[in-house]
C-alpha positions in Angstrom: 5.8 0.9 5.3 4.9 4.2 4.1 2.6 6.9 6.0 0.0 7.6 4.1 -0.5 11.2 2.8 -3.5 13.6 3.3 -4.9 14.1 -0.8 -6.5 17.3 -2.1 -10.6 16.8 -1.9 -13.8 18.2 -1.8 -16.1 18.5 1.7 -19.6 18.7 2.6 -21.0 19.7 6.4 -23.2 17.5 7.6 -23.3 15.7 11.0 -23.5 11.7 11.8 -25.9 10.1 12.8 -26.6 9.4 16.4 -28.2 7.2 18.7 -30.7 8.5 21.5 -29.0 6.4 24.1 -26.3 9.0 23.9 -28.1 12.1 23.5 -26.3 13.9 26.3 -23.0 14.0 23.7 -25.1 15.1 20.6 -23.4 18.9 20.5 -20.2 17.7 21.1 -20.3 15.0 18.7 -21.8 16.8 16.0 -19.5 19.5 15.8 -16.7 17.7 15.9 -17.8 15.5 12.9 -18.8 19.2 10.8 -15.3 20.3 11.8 -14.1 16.6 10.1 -12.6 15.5 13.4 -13.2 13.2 15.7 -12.2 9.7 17.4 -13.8 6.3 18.0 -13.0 2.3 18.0 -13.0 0.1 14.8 -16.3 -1.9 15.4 -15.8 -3.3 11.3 -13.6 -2.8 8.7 -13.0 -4.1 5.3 -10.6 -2.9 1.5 -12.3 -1.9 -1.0 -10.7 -1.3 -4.5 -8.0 1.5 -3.2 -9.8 2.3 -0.1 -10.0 1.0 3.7 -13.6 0.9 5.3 -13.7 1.5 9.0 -17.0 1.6 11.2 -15.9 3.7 14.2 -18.0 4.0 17.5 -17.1 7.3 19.5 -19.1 6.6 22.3 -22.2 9.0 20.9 -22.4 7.6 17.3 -21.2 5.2 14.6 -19.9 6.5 11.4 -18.4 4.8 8.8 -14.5 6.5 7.6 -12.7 5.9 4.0 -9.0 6.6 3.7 -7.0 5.0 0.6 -6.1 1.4 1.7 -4.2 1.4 5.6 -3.3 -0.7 7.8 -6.5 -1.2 10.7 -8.0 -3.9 12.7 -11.2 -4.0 14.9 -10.4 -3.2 18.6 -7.7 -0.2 17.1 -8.5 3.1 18.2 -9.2 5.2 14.6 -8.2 9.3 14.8 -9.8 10.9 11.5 -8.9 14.3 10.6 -9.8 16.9 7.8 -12.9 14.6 6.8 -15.2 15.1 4.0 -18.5 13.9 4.5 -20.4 12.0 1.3 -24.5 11.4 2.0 -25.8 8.7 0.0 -23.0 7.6 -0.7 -22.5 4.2 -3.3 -19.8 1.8 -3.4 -19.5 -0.1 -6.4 -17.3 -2.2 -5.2 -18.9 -2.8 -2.1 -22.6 -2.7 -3.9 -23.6 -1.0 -0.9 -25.5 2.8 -0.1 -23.9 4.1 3.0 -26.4 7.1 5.0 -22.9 9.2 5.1 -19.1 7.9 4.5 -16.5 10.5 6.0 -13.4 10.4 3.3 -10.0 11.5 4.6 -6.8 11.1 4.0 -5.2 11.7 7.6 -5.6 9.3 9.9 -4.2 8.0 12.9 -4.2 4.7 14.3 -4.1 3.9 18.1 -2.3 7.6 17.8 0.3 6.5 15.4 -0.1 7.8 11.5 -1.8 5.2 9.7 0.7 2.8 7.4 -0.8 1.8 3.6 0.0 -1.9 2.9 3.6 -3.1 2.0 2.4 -6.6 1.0 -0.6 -8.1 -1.5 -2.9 -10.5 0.0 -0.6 -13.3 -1.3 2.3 -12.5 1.1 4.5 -12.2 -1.9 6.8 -8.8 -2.0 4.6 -5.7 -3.2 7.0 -4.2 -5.9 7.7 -0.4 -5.4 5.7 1.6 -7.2 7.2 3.1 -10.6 8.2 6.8 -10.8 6.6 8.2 -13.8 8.1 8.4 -16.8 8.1 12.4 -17.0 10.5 12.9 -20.1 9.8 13.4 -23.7 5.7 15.0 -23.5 5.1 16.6 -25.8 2.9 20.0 -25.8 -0.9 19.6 -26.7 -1.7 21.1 -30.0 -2.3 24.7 -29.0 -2.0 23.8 -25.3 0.0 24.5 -22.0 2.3 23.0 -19.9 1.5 22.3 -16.4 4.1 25.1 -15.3 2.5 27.6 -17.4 -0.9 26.9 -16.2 -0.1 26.9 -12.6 2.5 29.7 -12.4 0.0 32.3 -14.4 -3.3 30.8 -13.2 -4.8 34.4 -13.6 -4.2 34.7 -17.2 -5.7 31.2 -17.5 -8.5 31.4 -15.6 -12.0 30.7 -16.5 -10.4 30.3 -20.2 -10.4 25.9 -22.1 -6.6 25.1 -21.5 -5.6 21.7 -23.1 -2.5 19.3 -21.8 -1.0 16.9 -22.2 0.4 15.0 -19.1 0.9 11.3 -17.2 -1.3 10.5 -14.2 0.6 10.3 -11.2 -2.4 9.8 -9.0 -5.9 8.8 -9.2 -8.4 8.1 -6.6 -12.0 7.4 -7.9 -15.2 8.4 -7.3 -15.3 11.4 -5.1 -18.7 13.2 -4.8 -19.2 11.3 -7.8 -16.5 12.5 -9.7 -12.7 11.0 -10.4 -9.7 13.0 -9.3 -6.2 12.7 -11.4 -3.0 15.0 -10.1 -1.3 15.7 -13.6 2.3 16.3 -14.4 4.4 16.5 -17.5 7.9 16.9 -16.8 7.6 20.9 -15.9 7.8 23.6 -12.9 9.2 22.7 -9.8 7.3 22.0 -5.9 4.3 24.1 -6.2 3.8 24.6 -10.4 4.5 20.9 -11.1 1.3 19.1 -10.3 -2.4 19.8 -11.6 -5.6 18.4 -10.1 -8.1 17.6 -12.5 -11.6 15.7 -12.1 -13.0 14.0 -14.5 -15.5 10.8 -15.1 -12.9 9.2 -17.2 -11.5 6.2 -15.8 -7.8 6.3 -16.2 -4.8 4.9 -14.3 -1.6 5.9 -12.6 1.3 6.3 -15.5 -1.3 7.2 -18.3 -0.7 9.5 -20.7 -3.4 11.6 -21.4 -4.8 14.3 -22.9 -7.0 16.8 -21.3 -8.9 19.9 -22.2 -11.7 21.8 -20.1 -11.7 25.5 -18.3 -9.1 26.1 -15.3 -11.0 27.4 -12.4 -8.8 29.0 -10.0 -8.7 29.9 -6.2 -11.3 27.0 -5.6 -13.0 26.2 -2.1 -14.5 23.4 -1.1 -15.0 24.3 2.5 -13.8 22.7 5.3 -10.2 23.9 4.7 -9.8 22.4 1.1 -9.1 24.7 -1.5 -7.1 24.8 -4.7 -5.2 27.3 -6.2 -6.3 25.6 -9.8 -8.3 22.9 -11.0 -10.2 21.9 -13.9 -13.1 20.4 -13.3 -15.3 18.0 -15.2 -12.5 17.3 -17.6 -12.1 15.3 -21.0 -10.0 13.2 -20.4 -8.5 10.5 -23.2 -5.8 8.4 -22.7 -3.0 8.2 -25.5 
């Protein structure tokens, strides 16, 4: 089993909602849910598409968190750090409006990291996943690498940039929006991986092409910010 990793999003402040009977730990409560932090026990849970659903009391509120699919069972004791609150927010899946989901990638389970899923519902053996096949991209017509876009960001930014890449990971429907990490074979740790958002639906191993503007030195509050991203991308897989 593999701890699962905290992802690149965006975050909104907002505060959960909470129940009169508990107004004594309203302050307290609040700020700890703007700050994206805070602690309760799994009342409900439930897996939808690549995300776990967890209904957490903290003893002032409920408030439902999203993480990409971990292992959690009602009674557990749910940590949630660095969250990123969504209003309104619709799950396909699901078919269900939720007042506010808190999305996060980091999150501990009765104080232990949380562990994603080694097995399919089946039982059978869950196959590991396949490194992507980085070799052999070609350059976009009159585009960039994902090394030269990330280790001269400045000369790049605000300006259409075009690449072509594979998706290495993909997690849907963010603030409305789906969020690929890009790479193509170039740069090393820091200059080898390119967040894009997009409403093209794509897959992990894809190779696509994509052309918008880089926008660099992006903050989304609440601690996430990237050094470059393209946003609302277009996105088509080859």
């Amino acid at each position: 089993m593999k701890s699962i990793f905290t992802f690149g999003a965006v975050a909104l402040l907002t505060t959960i909602h909470l129940t009169p009977v508990h107004a004594a730990a309203t302050n307290t409560t609040a700020a700890a849910a703007a700050a994206g932090n805070f602690t309760g026990k799994v009342v409900e849970t439930m897996d939808a598409a690549t995300y776990t659903y967890a209904l957490i009391d903290t003893g002032a509120a409920k408030a439902w968190v999203a993480a990409p699919q971990f292992i959690v069972k009602v009674g557990d004791t749910l940590a949630v750090a660095d969250a990123m609150p969504m209003n309104d927010y619709r799950s396909k899946t699901l078919n269900r409006t939720f007042d506010v989901v808190y999305f996060s990638g980091n999150v501990r389970v009765n104080g232990k990291p949380a562990l994603a899923p080694t097995t399919p519902a089946n039982g059978a053996a869950a196959a590991a996943p396949k490194a992507a096949n980085l070799t052999n991209i070609p350059r976009a017509p009159n585009g960039q690498t994902v090394a030269e876009i990330l280790t001269d960001k400045n000369k790049f930014a605000g300006q259409p940039i075009a690449i072509r890449a594979r998706v290495v990971k993909y997690n849907a429907q963010i603030l409305g929006k789906n969020w690929l990490h890009l790479r193509d074979g170039s740069g090393g740790e820091g200059t080898n991986d390119l967040t894009v958002t997009t409403n093209a639906e794509v897959k992990v191993g894809d190779l696509v092409l994509v052309t918008g503007k880089l926008t660099t030195d992006r903050d989304f509050g609440s601690g996430y910010t990237y050094a470059a991203i393209v946003e609302n991308a277009t996105v088509v897989v080859q």
